[in-house]
N, C-alpha and C positions, 0 to 999 in steps of 0.2 A: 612683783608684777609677773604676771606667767607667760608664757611665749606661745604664742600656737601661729604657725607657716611663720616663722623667722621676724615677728613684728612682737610688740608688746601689744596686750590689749586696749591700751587706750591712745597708743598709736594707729591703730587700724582707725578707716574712714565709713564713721556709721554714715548711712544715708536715710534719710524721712522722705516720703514722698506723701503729700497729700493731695488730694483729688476734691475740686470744691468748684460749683454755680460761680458766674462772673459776678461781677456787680461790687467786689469788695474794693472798699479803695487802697493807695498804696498805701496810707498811715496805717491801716487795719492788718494790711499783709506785714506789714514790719513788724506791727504788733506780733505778732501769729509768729513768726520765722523767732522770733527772740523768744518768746515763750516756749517754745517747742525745743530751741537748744535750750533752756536753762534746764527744762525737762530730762533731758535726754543726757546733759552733762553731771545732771546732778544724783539721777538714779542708774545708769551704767557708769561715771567716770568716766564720758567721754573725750578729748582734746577736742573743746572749743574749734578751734581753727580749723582744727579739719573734720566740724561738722556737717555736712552735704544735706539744707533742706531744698527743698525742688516741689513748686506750686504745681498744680496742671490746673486750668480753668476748663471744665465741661461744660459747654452750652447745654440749655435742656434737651435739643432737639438729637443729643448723644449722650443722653442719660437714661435709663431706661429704670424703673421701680416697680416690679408685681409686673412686670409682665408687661408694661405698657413705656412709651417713653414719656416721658415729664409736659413735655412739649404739649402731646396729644391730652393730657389730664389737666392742662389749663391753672397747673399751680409747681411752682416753684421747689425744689430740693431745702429752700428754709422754711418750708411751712411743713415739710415729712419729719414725724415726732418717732 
């Protein structure tokens, strides 16, 4: 295992942050946070435990896409392909 600033590498605390429209339920967010560490544990060898994912919910009307906010274009951050 290699050391870099006095930690081993998969003692250090990866953090995910994802940015996503409200609407999802909890069952879905749970989904989503589990997936993402198994992602994350299993292609850097991260420690589980102290994997840090962290939701943020943007409303559309603080979402902005082209130039325009979400809000103003009358269609939702799930319908942008």
């Amino acid at each position: 295992m290699k050391l870099r600033n006095n930690l081993r590498v998969e003692d250090r605390m990866p953090i995910v942050t994802i940015q996503l429209n409200p609407g999802r339920s909890l069952q879905q967010k749970r989904a989503l946070v589990e997936a993402v560490t198994e992602a994350v544990v299993s292609t850097v060898g991260a420690t589980r435990a102290r994997l840090n994912v962290t939701l943020i919910e943007v409303p559309e009307e603080n979402w902005g896409l082209g130039g325009e906010l979400l809000a103003d274009r009358g269609r939702s951050t799930n319908d942008v392909r």
